[in-house]
Structures are given as C-alpha cells and as structure tokens.
PLY file of the C-alpha trace (Angstrom):
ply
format ascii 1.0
element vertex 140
property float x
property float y
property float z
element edge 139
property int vertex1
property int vertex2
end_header
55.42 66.29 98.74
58.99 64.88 99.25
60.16 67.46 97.14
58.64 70.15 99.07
60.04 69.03 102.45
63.68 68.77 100.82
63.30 72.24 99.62
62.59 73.50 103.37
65.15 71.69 104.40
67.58 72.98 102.43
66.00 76.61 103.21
66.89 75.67 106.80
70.49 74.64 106.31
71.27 77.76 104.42
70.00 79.83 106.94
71.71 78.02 109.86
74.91 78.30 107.91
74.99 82.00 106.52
73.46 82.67 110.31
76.70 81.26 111.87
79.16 82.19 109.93
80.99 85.46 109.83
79.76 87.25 106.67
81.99 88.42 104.11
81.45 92.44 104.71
84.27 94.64 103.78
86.46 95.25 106.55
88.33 99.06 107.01
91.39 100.07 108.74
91.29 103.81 108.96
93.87 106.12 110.61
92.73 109.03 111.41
94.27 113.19 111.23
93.00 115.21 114.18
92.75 118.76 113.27
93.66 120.60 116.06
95.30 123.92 114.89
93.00 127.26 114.83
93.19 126.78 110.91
92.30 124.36 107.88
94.90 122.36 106.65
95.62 120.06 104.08
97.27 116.72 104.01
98.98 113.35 102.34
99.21 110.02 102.79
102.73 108.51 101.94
101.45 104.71 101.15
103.01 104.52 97.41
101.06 103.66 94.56
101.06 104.79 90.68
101.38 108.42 91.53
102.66 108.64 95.14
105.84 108.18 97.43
106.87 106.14 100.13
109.44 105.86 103.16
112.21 106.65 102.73
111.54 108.29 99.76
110.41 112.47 101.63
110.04 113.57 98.71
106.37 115.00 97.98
104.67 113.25 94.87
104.95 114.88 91.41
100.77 114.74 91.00
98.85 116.13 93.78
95.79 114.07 92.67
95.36 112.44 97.05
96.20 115.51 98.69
93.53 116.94 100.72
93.25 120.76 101.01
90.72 121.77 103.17
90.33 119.83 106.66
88.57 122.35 108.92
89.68 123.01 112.44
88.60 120.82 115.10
87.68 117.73 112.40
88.97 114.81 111.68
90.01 113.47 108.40
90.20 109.00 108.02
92.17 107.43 105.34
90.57 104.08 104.91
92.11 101.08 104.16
90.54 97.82 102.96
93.66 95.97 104.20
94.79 95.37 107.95
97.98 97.79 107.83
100.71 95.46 109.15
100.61 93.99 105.78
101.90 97.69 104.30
104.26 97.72 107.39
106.01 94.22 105.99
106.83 96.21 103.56
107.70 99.65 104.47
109.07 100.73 107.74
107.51 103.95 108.18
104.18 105.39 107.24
104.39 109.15 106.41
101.73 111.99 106.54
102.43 115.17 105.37
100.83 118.40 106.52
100.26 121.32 105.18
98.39 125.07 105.52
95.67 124.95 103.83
96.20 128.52 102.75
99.59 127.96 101.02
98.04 124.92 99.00
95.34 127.38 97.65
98.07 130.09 97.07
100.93 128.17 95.15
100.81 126.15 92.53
101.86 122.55 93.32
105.29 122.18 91.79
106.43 124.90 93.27
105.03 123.88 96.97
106.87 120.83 95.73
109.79 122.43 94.98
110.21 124.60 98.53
109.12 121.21 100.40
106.48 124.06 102.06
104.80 121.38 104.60
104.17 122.54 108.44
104.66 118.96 109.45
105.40 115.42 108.34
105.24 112.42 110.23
107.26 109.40 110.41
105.35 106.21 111.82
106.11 103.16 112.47
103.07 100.17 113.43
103.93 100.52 116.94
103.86 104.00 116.90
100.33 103.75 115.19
98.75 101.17 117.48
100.08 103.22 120.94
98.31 106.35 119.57
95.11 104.21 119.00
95.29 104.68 114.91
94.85 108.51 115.55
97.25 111.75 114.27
96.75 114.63 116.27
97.85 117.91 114.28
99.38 119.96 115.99
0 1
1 2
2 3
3 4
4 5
5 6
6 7
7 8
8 9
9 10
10 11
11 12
12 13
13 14
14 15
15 16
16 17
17 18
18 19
19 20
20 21
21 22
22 23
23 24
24 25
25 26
26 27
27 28
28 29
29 30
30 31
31 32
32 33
33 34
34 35
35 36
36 37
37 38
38 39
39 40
40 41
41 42
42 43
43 44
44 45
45 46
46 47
47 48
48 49
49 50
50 51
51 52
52 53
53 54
54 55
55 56
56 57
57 58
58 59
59 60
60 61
61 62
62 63
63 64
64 65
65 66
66 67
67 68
68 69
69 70
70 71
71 72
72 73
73 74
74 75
75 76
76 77
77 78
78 79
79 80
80 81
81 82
82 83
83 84
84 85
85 86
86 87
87 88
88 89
89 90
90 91
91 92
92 93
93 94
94 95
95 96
96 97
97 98
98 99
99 100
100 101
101 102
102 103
103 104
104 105
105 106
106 107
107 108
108 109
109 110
110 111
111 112
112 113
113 114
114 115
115 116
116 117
117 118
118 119
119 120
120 121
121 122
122 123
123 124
124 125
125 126
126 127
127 128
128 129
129 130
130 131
131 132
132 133
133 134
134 135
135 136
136 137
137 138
138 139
C-alpha cells in the first residue's frame, strides 16, 4: 500500500514539474520573401555552409542545390532557422538574399546564370535592418 501511494506521488511531481516548466519544443526563426512582382521568381539564402556563400563573399554558389525557382506571385517563401539569428550575425555582418526571374533559372543552365551574375536583386542585411522590417523581404 505504501508503495502504491509513493508511486502517485511521484505521478504527481512529474506532472507538476513537466506542467511548469517550459517544454523543450523546437524553436524557429524564419525570415520571410514577399513575392510581390506580377511574376514567379526564384531565390537564395547567403548563410554559408558546405556548398554556399556568405557576406562579403557576392559571389553566387558553385551548386545550386538551396536555390528556389518557383515562388509564385503574391506568396511568401520562409527560410527557417532552428537558431535565434543574432548568433549568425556575431559572425557575419550582412545576411544576403539573392533574387532571381524565375524564367531565366528555367532557361539557363546554372553556371552560366553564375557566370553573368543574372539576379534581378540581392539584398544586403544587417540584424537591425531585419528586426525594423519585422523579419520580412518584400520583393520588389
């Protein structure tokens, strides 16, 4: 009988605890692209990585494995981050985001796009810039 009583006991503390306590959900930091042009367009994300670029670096990455191609007019495109992003802006003082028509990624093959530097738009960020527009890239 003791036994049983501990047990609910223990039931009741756990509770309690995991009840007031913040839980340990994933947290996301997305910035999002506005689409506001009367076409699609396609985009990129300067935050580094194994296959990507970074400020100052304008240069457009030799892979276009996280370019998007096809964000419709009048939608909105978020790149999700797991991490709160003044930890990338320690690091880096600008954020970039290219642009681009969606019908010249579908026409040319990327190393030449590459090559040309054939974007409609890139952006240069910095946090401050970020947080005043509310985390939110309106294009154009």
């Amino acid at each position: 009988m003791k036994n049983i009583h501990w047990f609910k006991l223990c039931l009741l503390a756990l509770f309690l605890q995991a009840a007031s306590c913040e839980r340990f959900a994933e947290r996301d930091y997305p910035i999002y692209l506005q689409n506001n042009a009367s076409h699609s367009i396609g985009y990129y994300f300067a935050t580094g990585g194994n296959e990507g670029t970074t400020f100052p670096d304008t240069t457009l990455p030799v892979s276009n494995r996280y370019v998007g191609t096809n964000l419709a007019p009048g939608k909105a495109y978020g790149y999700h981050s797991g991490l709160p992003w003044n930890g990338f802006f320690e690091e880096h003082e600008r954020l970039l985001v290219y642009v681009f028509h969606a019908d010249t990624l579908a026409a040319y093959d990327w190393p030449q796009l590459r090559e040309d530097y054939n974007i409609l738009r890139r952006y240069e960020l910095d946090l401050s810039e970020l947080e005043a527009m509310a985390w939110r890239i309106s294009y154009p």
